[in-house]
C-alpha positions in Angstrom: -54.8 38.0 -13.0 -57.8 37.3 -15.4 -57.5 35.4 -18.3 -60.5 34.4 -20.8 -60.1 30.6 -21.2 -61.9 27.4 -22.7 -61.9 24.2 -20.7 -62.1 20.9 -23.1 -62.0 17.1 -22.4 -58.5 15.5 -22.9 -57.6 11.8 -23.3 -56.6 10.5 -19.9 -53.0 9.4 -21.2 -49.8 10.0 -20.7 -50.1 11.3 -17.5 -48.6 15.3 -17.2 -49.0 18.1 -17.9 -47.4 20.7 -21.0 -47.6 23.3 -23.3 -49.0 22.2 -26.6 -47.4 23.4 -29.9 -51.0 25.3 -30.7 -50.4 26.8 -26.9 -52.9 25.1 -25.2 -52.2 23.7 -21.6 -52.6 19.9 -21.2 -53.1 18.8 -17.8 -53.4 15.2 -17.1 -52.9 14.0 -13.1 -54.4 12.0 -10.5 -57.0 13.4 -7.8 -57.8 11.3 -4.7 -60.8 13.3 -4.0 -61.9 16.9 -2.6 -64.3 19.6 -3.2 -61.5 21.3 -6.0 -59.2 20.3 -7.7 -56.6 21.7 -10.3 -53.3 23.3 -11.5 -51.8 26.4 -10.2 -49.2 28.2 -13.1 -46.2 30.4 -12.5 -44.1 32.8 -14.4 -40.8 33.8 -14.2 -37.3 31.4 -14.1 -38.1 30.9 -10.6 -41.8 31.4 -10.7 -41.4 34.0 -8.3 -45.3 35.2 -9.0 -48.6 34.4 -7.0 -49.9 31.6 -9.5 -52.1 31.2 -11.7 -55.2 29.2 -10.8 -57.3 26.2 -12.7 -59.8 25.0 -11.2 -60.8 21.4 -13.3 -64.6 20.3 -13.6 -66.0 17.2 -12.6 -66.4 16.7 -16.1 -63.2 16.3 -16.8 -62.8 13.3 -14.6 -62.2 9.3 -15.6 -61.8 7.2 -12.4 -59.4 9.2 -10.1 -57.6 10.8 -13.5 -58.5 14.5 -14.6 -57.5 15.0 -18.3 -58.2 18.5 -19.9 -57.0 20.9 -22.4 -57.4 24.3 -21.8 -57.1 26.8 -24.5 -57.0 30.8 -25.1 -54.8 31.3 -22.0 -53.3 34.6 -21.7 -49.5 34.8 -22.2 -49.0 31.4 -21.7 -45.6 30.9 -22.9 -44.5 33.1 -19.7 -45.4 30.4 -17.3 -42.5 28.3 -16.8 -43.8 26.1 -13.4 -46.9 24.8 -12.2 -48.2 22.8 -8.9 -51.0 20.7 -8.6 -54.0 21.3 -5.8 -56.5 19.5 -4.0 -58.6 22.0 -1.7 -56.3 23.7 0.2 -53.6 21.2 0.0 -50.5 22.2 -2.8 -48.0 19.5 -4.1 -46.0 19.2 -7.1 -46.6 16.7 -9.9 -45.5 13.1 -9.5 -45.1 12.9 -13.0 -43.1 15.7 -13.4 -40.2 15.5 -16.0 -37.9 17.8 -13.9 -38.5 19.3 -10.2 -37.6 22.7 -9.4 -36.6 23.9 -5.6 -34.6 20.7 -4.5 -31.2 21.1 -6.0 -29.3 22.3 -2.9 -28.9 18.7 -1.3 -30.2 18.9 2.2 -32.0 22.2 2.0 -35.3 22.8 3.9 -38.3 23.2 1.5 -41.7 23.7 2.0 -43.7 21.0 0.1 -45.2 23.8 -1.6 -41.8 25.3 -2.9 -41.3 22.3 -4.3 -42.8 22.6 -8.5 -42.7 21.0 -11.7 -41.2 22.7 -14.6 -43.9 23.8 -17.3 -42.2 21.8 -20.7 -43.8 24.6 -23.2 -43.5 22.7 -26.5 -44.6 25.9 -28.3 -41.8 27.5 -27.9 -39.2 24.8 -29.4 -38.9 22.4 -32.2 -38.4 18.5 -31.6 -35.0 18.7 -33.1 -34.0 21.4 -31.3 -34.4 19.6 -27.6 -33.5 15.8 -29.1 -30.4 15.0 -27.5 -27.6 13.9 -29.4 -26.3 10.6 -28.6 -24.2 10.0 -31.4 -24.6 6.6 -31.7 -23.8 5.3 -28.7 -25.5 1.6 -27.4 -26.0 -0.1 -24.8 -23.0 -2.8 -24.2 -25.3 -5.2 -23.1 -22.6 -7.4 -21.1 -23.2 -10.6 -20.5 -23.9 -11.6 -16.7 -20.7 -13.4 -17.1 -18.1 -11.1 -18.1 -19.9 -8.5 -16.0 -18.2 -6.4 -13.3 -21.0 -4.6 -10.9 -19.2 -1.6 -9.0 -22.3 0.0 -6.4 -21.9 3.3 -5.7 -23.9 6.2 -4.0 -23.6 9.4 -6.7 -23.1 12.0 -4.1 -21.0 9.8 -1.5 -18.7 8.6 -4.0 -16.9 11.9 -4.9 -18.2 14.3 -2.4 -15.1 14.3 0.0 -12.1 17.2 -0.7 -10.2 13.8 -0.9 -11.9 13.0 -4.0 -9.1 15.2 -5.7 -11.7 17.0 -7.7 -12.6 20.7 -7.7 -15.3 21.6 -5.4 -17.7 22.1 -8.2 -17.8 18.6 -9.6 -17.9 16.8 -6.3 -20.5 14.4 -6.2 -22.4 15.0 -9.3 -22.5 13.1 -12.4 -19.7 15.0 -13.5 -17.3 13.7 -10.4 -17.9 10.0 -11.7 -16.9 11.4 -15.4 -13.9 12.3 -13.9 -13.1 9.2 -11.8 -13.9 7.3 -15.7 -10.0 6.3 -15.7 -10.3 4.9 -12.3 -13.2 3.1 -13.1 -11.7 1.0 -16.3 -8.8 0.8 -14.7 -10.5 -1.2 -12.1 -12.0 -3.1 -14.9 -15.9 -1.8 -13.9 -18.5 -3.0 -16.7 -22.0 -2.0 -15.3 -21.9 0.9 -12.4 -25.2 0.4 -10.3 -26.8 3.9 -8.6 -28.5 4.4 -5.3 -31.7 5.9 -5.9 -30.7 9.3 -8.6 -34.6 10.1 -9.0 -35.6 13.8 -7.3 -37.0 13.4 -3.7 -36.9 16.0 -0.3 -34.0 14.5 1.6 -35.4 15.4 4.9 -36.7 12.6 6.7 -39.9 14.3 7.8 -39.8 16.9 5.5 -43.7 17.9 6.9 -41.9 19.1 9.9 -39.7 22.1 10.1 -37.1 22.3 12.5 -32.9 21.6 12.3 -31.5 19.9 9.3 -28.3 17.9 9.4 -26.9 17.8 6.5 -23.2 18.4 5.4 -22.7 21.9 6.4 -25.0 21.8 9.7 -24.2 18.1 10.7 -21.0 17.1 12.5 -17.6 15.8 10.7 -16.2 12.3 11.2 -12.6 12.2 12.1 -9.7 10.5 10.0 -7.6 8.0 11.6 -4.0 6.9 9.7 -4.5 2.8 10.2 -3.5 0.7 7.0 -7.1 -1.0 6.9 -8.7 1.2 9.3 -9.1 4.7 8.4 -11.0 6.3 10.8 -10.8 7.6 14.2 -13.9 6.0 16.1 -17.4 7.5 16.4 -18.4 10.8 17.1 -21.6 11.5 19.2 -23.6 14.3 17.7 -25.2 16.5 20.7 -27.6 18.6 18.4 -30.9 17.5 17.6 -31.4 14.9 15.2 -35.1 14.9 14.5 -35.2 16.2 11.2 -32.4 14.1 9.1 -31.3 14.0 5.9 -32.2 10.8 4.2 -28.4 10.2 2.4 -29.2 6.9 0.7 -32.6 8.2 -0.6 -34.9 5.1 -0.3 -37.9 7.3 0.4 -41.2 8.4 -2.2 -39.8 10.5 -4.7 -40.3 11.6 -8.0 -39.7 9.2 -10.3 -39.6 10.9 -13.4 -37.6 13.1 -12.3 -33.5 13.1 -12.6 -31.9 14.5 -9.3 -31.1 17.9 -9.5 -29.0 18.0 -6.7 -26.3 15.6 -8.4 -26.3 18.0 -11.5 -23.6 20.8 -11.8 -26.5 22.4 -14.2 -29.5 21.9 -12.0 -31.8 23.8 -14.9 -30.0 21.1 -17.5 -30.6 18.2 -15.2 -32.1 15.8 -18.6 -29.1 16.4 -20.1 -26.6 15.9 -17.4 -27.4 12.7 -16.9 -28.3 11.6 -20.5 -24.3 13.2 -21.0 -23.5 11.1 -18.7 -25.0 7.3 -19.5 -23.5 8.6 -23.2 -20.1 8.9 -21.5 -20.4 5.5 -19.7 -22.0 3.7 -22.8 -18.9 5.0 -25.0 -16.8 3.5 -22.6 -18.2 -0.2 -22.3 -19.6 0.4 -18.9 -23.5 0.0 -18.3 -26.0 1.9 -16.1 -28.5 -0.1 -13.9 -30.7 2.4 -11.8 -32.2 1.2 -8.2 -36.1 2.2 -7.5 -37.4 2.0 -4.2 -41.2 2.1 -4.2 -43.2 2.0 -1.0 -45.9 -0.8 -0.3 -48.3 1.8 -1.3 -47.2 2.9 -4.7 -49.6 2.1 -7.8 -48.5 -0.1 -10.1 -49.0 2.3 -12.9 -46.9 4.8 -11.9 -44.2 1.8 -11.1 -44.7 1.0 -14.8 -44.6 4.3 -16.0 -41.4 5.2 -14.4 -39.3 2.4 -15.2 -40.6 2.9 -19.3 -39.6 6.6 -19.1 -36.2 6.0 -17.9 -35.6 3.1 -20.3 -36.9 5.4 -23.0 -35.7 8.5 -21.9 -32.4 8.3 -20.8 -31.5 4.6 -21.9 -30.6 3.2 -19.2 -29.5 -0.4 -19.1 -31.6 -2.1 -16.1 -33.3 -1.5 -12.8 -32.5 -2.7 -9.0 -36.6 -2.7 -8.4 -36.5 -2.6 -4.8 -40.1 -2.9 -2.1 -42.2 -5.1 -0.7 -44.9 -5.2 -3.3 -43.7 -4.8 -6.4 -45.6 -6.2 -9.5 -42.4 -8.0 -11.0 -44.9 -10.1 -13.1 -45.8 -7.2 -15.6 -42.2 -5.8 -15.0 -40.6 -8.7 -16.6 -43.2 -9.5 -19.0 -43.3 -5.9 -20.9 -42.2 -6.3 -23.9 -40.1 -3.1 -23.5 -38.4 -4.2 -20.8 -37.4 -8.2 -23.1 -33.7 -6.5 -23.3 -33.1 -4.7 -20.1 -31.4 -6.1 -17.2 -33.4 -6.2 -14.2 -32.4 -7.1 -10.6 -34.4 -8.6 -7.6 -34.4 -10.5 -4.8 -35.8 -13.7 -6.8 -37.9 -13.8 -9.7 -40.6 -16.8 -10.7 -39.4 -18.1 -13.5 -41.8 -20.7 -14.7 -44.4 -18.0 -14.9 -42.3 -15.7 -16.7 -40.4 -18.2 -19.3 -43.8 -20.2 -19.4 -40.8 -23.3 -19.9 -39.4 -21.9 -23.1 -36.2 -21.6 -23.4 -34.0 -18.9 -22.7 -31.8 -17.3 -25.5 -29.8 -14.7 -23.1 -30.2 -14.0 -19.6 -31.3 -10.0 -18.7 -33.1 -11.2 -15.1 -30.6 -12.0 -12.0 -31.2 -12.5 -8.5 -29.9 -10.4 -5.5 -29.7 -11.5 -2.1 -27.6 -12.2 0.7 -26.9 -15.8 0.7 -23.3 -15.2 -0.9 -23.3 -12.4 1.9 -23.8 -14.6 4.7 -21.9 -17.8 4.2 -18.5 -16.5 2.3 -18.3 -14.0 5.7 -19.2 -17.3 8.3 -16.9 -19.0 6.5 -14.5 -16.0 6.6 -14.8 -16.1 10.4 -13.9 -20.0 10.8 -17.9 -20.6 12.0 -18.4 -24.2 12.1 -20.8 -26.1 9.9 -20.0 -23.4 6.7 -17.6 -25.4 4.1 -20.8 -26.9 2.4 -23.0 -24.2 2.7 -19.5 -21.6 1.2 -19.1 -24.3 -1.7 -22.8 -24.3 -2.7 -22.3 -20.2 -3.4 -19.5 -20.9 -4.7 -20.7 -22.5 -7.9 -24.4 -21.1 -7.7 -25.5 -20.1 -11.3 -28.3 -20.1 -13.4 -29.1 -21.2 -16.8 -32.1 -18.9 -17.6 -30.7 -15.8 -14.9 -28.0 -14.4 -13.1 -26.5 -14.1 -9.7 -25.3 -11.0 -8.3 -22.2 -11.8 -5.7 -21.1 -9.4 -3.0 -20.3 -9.4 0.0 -20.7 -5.8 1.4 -24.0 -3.7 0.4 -25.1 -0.2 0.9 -26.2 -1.5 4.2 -24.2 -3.3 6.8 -20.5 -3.0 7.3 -18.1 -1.6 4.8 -15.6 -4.4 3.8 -12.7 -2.7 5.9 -14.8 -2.5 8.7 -16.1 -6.3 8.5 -12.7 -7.2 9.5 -12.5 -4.3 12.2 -15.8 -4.3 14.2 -17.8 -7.6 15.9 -20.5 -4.5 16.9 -22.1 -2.0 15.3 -20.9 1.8 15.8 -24.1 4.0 14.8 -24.6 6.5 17.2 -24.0 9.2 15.2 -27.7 8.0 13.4 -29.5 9.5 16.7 -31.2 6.0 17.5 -29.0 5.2 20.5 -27.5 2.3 18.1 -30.5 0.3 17.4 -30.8 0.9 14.1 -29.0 -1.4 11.5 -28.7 -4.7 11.6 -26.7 -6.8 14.3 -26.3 -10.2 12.3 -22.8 -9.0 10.7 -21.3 -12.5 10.6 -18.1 -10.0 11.5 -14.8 -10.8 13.4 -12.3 -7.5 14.5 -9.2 -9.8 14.1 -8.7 -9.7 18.0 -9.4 -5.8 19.3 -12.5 -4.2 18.2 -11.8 -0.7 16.1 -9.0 1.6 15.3 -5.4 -0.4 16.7 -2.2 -0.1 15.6 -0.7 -3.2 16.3 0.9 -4.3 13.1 -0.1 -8.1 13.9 -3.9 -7.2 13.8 -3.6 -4.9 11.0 -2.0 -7.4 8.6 -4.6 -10.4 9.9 -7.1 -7.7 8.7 -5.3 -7.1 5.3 -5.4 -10.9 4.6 -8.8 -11.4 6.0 -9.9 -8.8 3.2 -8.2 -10.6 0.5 -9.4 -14.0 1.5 -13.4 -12.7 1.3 -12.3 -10.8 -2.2 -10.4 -14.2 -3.5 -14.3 -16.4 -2.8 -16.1 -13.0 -4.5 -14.1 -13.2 -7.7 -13.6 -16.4 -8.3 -17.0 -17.6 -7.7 -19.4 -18.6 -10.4 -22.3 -15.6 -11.1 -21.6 -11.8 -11.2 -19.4 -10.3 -8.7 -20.2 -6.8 -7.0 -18.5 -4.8 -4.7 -19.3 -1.0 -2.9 -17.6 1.9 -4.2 -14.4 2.3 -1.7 -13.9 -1.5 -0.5 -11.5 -2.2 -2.9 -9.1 0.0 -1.2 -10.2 0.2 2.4 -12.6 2.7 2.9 -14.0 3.0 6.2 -17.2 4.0 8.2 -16.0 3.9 11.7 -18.3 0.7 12.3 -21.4 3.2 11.1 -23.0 -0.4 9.5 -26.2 2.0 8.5 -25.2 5.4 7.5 -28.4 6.2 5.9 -28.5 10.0 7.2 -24.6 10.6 7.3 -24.4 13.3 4.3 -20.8 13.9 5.8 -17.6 11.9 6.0 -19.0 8.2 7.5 -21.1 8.6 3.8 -18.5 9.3 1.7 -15.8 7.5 0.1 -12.1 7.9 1.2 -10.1 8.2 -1.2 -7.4 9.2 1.2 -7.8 4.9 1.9 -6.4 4.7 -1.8 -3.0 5.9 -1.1 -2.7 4.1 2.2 -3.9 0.5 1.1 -2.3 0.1 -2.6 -1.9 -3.6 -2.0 -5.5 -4.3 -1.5 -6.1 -2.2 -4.8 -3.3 -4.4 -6.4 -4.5 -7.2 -5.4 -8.4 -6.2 -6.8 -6.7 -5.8 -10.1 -5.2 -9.3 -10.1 -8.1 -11.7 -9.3 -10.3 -9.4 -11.7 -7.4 -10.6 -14.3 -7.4 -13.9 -13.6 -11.1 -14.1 -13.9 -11.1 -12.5 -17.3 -8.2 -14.6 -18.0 -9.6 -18.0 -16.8 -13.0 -19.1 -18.6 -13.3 -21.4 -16.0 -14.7 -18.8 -13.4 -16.9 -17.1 -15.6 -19.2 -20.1 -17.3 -22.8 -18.4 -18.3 -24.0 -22.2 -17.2 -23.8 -24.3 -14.2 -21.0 -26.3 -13.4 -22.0 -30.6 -14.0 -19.5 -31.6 -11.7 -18.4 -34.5 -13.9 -16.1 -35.6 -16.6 -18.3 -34.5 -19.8 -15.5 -34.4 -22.2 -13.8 -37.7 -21.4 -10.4 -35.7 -20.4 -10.1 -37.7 -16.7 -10.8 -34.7 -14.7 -14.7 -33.4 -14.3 -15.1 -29.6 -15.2 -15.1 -28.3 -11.1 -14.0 -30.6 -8.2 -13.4 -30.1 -4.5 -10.6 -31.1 -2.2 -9.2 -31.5 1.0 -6.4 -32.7 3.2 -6.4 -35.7 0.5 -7.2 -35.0 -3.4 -10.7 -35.9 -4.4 -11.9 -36.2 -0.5 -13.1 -33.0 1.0 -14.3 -32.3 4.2 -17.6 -31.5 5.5 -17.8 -32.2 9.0 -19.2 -29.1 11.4 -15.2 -28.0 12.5 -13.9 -28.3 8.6 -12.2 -24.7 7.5 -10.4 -26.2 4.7 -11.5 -26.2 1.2 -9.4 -26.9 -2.2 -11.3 -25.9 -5.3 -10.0 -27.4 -8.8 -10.8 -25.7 -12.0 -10.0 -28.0 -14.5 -8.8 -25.9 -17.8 -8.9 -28.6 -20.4 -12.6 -27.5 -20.7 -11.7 -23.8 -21.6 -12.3 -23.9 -25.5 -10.9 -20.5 -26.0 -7.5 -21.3 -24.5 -4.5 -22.7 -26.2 -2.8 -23.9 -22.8 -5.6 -24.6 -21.1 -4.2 -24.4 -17.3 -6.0 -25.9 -14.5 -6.3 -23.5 -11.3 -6.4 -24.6 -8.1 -7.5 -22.6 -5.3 -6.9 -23.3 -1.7 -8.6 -21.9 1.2 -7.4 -22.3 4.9 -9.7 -20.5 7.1 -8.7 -22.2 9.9 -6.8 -20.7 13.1 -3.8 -23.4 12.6 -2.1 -24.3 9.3 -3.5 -27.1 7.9 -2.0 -29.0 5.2 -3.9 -30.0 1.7 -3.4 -32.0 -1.1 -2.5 -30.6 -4.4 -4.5 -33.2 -7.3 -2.6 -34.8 -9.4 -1.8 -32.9 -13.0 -1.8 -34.8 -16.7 1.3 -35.9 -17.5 4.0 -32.7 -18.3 2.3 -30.7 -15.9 3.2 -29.3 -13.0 1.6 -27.0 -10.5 3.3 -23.1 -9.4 1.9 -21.3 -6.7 0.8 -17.3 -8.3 -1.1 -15.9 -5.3 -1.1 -16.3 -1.4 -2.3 -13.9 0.8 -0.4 -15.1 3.4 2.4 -12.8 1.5 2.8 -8.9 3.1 4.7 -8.2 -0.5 3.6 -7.7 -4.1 5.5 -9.5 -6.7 5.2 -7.3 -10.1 7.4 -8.8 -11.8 4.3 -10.8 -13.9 1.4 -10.1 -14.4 0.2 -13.6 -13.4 2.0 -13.7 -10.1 0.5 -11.9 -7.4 2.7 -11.5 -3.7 5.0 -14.7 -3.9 8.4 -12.8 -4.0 8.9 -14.0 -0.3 7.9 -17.2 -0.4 10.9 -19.9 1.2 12.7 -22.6 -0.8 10.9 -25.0 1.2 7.6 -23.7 0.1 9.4 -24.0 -3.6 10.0 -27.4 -2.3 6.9 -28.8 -1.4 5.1 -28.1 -4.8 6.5 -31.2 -5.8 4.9 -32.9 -3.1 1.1 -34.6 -2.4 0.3 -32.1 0.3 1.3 -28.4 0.9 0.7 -26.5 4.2 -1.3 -23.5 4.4 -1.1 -20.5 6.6 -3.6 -20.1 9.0 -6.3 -18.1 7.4 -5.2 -17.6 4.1 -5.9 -18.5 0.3 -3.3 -19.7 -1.9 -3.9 -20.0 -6.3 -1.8 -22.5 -7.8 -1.8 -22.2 -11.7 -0.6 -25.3 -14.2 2.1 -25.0 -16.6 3.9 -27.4 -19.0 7.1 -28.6 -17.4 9.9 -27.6 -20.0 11.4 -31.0 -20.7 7.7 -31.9 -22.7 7.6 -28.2 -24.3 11.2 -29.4 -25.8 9.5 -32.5 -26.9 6.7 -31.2 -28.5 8.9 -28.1 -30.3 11.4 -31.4 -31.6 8.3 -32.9 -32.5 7.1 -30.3 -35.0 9.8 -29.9 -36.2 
């Protein structure tokens, strides 16, 4: 094909390339180097022609940026795809607004296949493309009354158990349709593994077998309360060429994933649909981006403003080695946007002025490691559990969890002491092997209803410190009801059932969901765990109690000593402006092997103490909404709330809640009147 065409010079930015409304091409992109460089065009919906070529002067060329517009192309509203070229070499656009050839998950590609789609702005009108969002904001929750559910989009509703036609699973769609779930739950911000376009295969330069979820092997299902499924399956076919599940890999940033998008060709609007859904709904959308040590800062930038601009999102999970968090928190676009890292230096970003509301928050694993040593009795832990206890920050946040994309599944913390990941193909040397795990006496699937109901209570003991800790607590998609990955503590390649969320787990572990739902109550019911400030440990108000205290086998005296397991934590509710009976709660934890007894602090005068929660407790007691599996509890448990000292089970956490004794409600009533 010939075509008689005029080559100009361009500004260098925005990087891209397009259609112009008077139909000449705009090509703006980044060269390395070569002889030639330039832009190869295609027609056709899946430019199924041999391309047409541009070669770009030298003339054309600021720094390592070529920026031209080329006019008095032939037909040029019938090319619908282009690909960039250097030499001999073909690759698709990094800035590319949408990718075409990757929307089957898993599917081998050549690097060439892979193109950007031509936006022709020519042939539309801005109103005609501008998506509608009718309104709908960002709910810009506060760190504090904040919710953080993780999730993988393809793993969470991938799985026939999802309950959702085939069509829908694992798109942005499947999560529309798990929205009741979600609020149910009481979910304010959903966070995504990577959703940017990217070639899954792991060396996706070499051609060979691809596992993926039709050509890789199928994990089992076991029927275990906690533990769901049926060991680990060795894979005998080759395992060179895997699919990267998780997605923390170069991609294209710009790019939405096609391959989560029931409407591949719509994939903008998908997923703009989709924040709208979430946004009219109260939830918020925070997007993780991995970017390799290599990655230019610009194009870091660059991304992060297109999706805020874009698609409006609510924050970024910036994840990498060198990442220029400097000029990430300092753009001005960015001054409303929550954005999540592993620490952030603050005096050089706040320059010491103060803060008005907090949109930075740290992420790491020091809540991680010490709630699960503490878990596990380790000795020398009840200081170093306390201090996460009550971490905050006055100018940021603090993300909680204690289970991550990587590492054990919360099911399987309680299930496995070693790791379970030869279905990766690394002969189990991948993934980490600090879990800070215990299996509760046999390692893996058991039936043995002892071990299963230890592991039941040791899951509600590590959710009991994640919600009622100061900060922002987060859990993974699945762990709220016992989903398992057969001790798989780094599934990264498992497109298949280790991957993907059971929801069969839902049915089978209704108590663990119930249980979710009631300290996710009592922390939206109780200030007291959700201050936006540090706690100052001391009387403040002049009401004889300080705002947080700690507690042992005697009020007021914990212990620290290496072999302590015992902790009492008062939260002292006269400080609670928003509440009218301003209860105190008391939570007790006993991770010891042995009862231990602890002392219950003295109340005000007309107050006495009722116990609302132990985990100790096998059933639920519904009959309140602020009593939570006491129904079996003996009269001499009744008993000893009247006492200095109570005795806990081994390994269990018990919430006692204040209430006015009736005798002074009767006084105060006679009084008013």
């Amino acid at each position: 094909m010939t075509s008689a065409y005029k080559i100009t010079d361009e500004k260098p930015y925005p990087l891209g390339c397009y259609i112009d409304y008077d139909k000449s091409l705009v090509v703006r992109a980044v060269f390395d180097g070569g002889s030639k460089r330039g832009i190869t065009l295609y027609r056709g919906e899946r430019g199924e022609d041999d391309g047409f070529v541009i070669e770009l002067p030298t003339e054309c060329k600021r720094g390592n940026i070529y920026s031209a517009r080329i006019s008095g192309i032939k037909d040029v509203d019938g090319y619908t795809q282009y690909n960039l070229f250097e030499d001999e070499d073909y690759f698709c656009d990094p800035y590319a607004k949408l990718v075409i050839g990757l929307d089957k998950f898993g599917a081998e590609v050549e690097d060439s296949d892979i193109r950007a789609k031509l936006d022709n702005k020519s042939l539309r009108s801005d109103s005609s493309t501008c998506f509608d969002w009718e309104g709908s904001t960002s709910p810009q929750t506060p760190y504090e009354d904040s919710f953080v559910y993780l999730m993988h989009v393809r793993g969470f509703t991938k799985s026939s158990s999802s309950g959702l036609s085939a069509d829908i699973r694992g798109t942005f769609s499947g999560i529309i349709a798990k929205l009741d779930y979600l609020k149910s739950l009481g979910v304010t911000c959903i966070e995504l593994m990577p959703i940017y376009e990217m070639n899954e295969l792991q060396d996706s330069e070499k051609r060979g077998k691809v596992r993926s979820a039709i050509k890789g092997s199928k994990a089992l299902k076991g029927s275990d309360v906690i533990f769901s499924r049926n060991g680990s399956i060795t894979n005998k076919g080759s395992l060179d060429h895997k699919v990267n599940f998780w997605g923390y890999k170069k991609g294209y940033y710009f790019a939405p994933r096609t391959s989560y998008c029931v409407d591949p060709a719509n994939a903008e609007d998908e997923v703009k649909n989709f924040i709208k859904t979430m946004h009219e709904n109260g939830i918020e959308v925070v997007l993780q981006f991995y970017f390799e040590d290599d990655e230019s800062e610009s194009i870091i930038i660059d991304a992060l403003r297109y999706w805020r601009c874009t698609y409006r999102v609510d924050g970024f999970h910036v994840k990498g080695a060198r990442l220029p968090m400097r000029n990430i928190t300092k753009d001005p676009l960015f001054a409303d946007v929550k954005i999540w890292h592993e620490w952030f230096d603050y005096g050089d970003i706040y320059g010491g002025k103060p803060v008005k509301k907090r949109f930075l928050a740290e992420y790491n694993n020091t809540f991680l490691n010490s709630s699960r040593k503490f878990l596990k009795s380790d000795d020398n832990t009840a200081g170093d559990f306390l201090k996460v206890m009550i971490a905050n920050g006055c100018d940021h946040g603090v993300i909680n969890y204690i289970c991550n994309y990587e590492g054990f599944r919360l099911a399987d913390l309680v299930s496995f002491e070693h790791k379970r990941n030869e279905e990766n193909g690394e002969n189990n040397k991948d993934g980490t092997d600090e879990n800070y795990s215990w299996n509760c006496g046999i390692e893996g699937r058991t039936r043995k209803k002892g071990i299963l109901d230890l592991r039941n209570r040791q899951i509600k003991n590590i959710l009991s410190m994640l919600f009622l800790a100061q900060g922002t607590p987060m859990i993974f998609s699945g762990d709220e009801f016992g989903n398992s990955q057969g001790g798989n503590n780094n599934p990264y390649c498992q497109d298949n059932d280790i991957g993907w969320v059971d929801w069969k787990a839902l049915d089978k572990n209704e108590d663990l969901l119930q249980y979710v739902k009631f300290l996710i109550n009592m922390r939206r019911t109780h200030i007291m765990f959700r201050e936006p400030a540090p706690f100052k440990l001391m009387d403040y108000i002049s009401c004889g109690y300080p705002d947080f205290s700690c507690h042992g086998r005697d009020a007021w005296r914990p212990d620290f000593t290496a072999q302590s397991h015992v902790l009492g934590l008062l939260y002292c509710g006269l400080y609670d402006k928003k509440s009218e009976d301003k209860p105190f709660v008391y939570v007790c934890y006993n991770m010891c092997w042995n009862k231990s007894e602890i002392a219950l602090p003295k109340l005000p005068d007309g107050n006495s103490w009722k116990l609302i929660s132990d985990t100790a407790c096998t059933e639920v007691n519904t009959d309140s909404d602020d009593d939570h599996a006491v129904k079996n509890k003996s009269d001499s448990d009744k008993k000893a709330l009247d006492n200095d000292k109570v005795t806990l089970t081994e390994r269990s956490v018990r919430i006692y809640q204040s209430f006015k004794d009736k005798k002074d409600n009767k006084r105060k009533s006679s009084k008013k009147k």
